[in-house]
Every structure is written in structure tokens, then in C-alpha cells.
C-alpha positions in Angstrom: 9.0 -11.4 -32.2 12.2 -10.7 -33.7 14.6 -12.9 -35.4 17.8 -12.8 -33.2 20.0 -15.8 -34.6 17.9 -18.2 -34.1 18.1 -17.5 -30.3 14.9 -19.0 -28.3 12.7 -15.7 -27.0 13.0 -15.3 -23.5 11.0 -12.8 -21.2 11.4 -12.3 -17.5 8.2 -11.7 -15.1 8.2 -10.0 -11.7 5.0 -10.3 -10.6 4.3 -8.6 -7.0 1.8 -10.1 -4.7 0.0 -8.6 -1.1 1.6 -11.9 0.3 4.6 -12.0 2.7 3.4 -14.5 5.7 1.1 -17.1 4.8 3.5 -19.7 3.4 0.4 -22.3 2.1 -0.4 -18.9 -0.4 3.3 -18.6 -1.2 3.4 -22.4 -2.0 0.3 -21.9 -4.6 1.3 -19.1 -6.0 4.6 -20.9 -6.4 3.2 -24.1 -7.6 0.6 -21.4 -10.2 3.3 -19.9 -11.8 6.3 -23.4 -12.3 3.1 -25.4 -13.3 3.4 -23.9 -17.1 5.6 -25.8 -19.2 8.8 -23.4 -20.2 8.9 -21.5 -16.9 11.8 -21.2 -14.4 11.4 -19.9 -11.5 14.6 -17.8 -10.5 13.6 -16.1 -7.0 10.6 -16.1 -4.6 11.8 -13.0 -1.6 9.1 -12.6 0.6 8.8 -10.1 3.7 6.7 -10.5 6.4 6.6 -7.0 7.7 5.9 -5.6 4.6 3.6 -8.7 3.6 4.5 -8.8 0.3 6.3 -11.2 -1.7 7.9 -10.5 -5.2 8.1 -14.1 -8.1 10.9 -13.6 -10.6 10.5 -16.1 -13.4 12.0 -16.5 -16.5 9.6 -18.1 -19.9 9.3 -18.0 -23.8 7.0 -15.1 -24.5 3.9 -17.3 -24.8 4.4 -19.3 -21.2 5.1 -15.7 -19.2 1.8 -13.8 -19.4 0.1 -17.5 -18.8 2.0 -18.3 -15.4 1.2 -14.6 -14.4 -2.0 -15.1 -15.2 -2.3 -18.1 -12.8 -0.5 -16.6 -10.1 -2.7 -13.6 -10.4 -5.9 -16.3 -10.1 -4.0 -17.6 -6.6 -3.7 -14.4 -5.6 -7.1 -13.2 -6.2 -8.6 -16.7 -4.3 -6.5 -16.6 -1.3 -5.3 -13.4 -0.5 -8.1 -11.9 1.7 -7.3 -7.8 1.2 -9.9 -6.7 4.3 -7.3 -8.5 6.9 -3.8 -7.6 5.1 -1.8 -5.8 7.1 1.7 -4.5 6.1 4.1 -1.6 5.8 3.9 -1.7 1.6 1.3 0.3 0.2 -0.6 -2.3 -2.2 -2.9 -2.1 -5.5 -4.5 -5.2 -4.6 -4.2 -8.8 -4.3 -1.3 -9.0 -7.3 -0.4 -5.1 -6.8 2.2 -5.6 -10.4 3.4 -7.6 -13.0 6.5 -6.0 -14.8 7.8 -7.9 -17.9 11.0 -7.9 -19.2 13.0 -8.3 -21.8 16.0 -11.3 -21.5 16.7 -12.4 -25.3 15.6 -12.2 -28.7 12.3 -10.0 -26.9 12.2 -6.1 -27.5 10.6 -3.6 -25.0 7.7 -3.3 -27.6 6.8 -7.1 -27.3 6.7 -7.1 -23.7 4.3 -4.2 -23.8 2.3 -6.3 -25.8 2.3 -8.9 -23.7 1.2 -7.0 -20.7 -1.4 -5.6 -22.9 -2.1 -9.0 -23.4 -2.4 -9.9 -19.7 -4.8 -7.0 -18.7 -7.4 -8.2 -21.3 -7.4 -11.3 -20.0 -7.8 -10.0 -16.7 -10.3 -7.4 -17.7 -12.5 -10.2 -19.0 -13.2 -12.0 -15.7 -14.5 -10.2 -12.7 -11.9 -7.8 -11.5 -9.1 -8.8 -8.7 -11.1 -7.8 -5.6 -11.4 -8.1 -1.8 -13.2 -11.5 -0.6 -15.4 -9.9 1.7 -17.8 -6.7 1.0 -16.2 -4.4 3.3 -13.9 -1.9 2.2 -10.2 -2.2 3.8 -10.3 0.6 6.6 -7.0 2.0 5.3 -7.5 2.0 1.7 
């Protein structure tokens, strides 16, 4: 990270998530992500047509990919893709997690950090399904 006055880093994280109804899953993925010291939880819209739910978060650079990495662990758990149904297309059970840069961050760093994030996520078992079966719409 860059030197920017002595300004404290700050990165924002919009992580997406196949959730828009289930309010106990919104809770935990709420309670995942403001459970890592340095994060502030700024918005939480979620849509029950579409079932999907969108977390923006502000952290230091460190706490960010940690909390989204959490949140992603929720998500995986609880979000049972073979029964979603919804009007938004969707990668999986955390479909993406954009980061962004707030202060004293560059675009560079925040590639890095969700660089970061997908080789910690590559090094446990991929976000999946719970069930075998393959969703009947993709």
C-alpha cells in the first residue's frame, strides 16, 4: 500500500450472494462479515424476487478479503443452489465479490487482494451445490 499522508487504507467490498428471502441466512452472513474487527457495514439490499442480496462494507485492506471470505463460507453452508429460485442469473452461492478502492488503496492493490481472496478460496473445496443434483436451469 501506498503512502497517502498518513491516511488509514480503506477498501470497500460488495460482495453478491444467491440470497434475497431467507432472513436467518441474511442474519449470518451479516453477522460473518461485522464479526472482523475494522469492518463497517454500510448497506445490506436484498430482493426477494430476484433472491439475491448485495453486502457493502467498508475495512482496512487486511480485514476486507477476511470478512468476504466469511461471508463467502455462510454462503457456501446455507445457501442450498438445487432449490434457489429467482429472476437473477447467478454464479453460485456468492455469485461476486468486487473490491474497491476508498482511500490511501490504488486499483492495483485491490486486484491483489481479490487475487488474494480466490487462492484462498481455491484452497478449500470449491463453492458448490449441497446436494448432488445439478440445478435443472443451470
Amino acid at each position: 500500500m501506498r503512502d497517502y499522508n498518513n491516511l488509514t487504507p480503506l477498501v470497500e467490498c460488495v460482495p453478491n450472494f444467491s440470497e434475497g428471502k431467507d432472513q436467518a441466512v441474511l442474519d449470518a452472513l451479516r453477522a460473518a462479515i461485522t464479526a472482523v474487527p475494522g469492518v463497517k457495514l454500510l448497506d445490506v439490499q436484498a430482493d426477494a424476487s430476484h433472491n439475491r442480496s448485495v453486502f457493502t462494507f467498508v475495512a482496512p485492506p487486511a480485514a476486507a478479503p477476511e470478512a468476504a471470505f466469511r461471508a463467502m463460507q455462510v454462503a457456501t453452508a446455507r445457501i442450498d443452489l438445487t432449490r434457489h429460485r429467482g429472476e437473477h442469473p447467478r454464479m453460485g452461492a456468492t455469485d461476486v465479490v468486487p473490491f474497491v478502492p476508498v482511500r490511501a488503496v490504488t486499483m492495483d492493490d485491490c486486484v491483489q487482494l481479490a487475487r488474494q481472496l480466490a487462492e484462498r478460496v481455491g484452497r478449500r473445496d470449491p463453492p458448490r451445490p449441497r446436494a448432488s443434483a445439478r440445478h435443472p436451469q443451470g
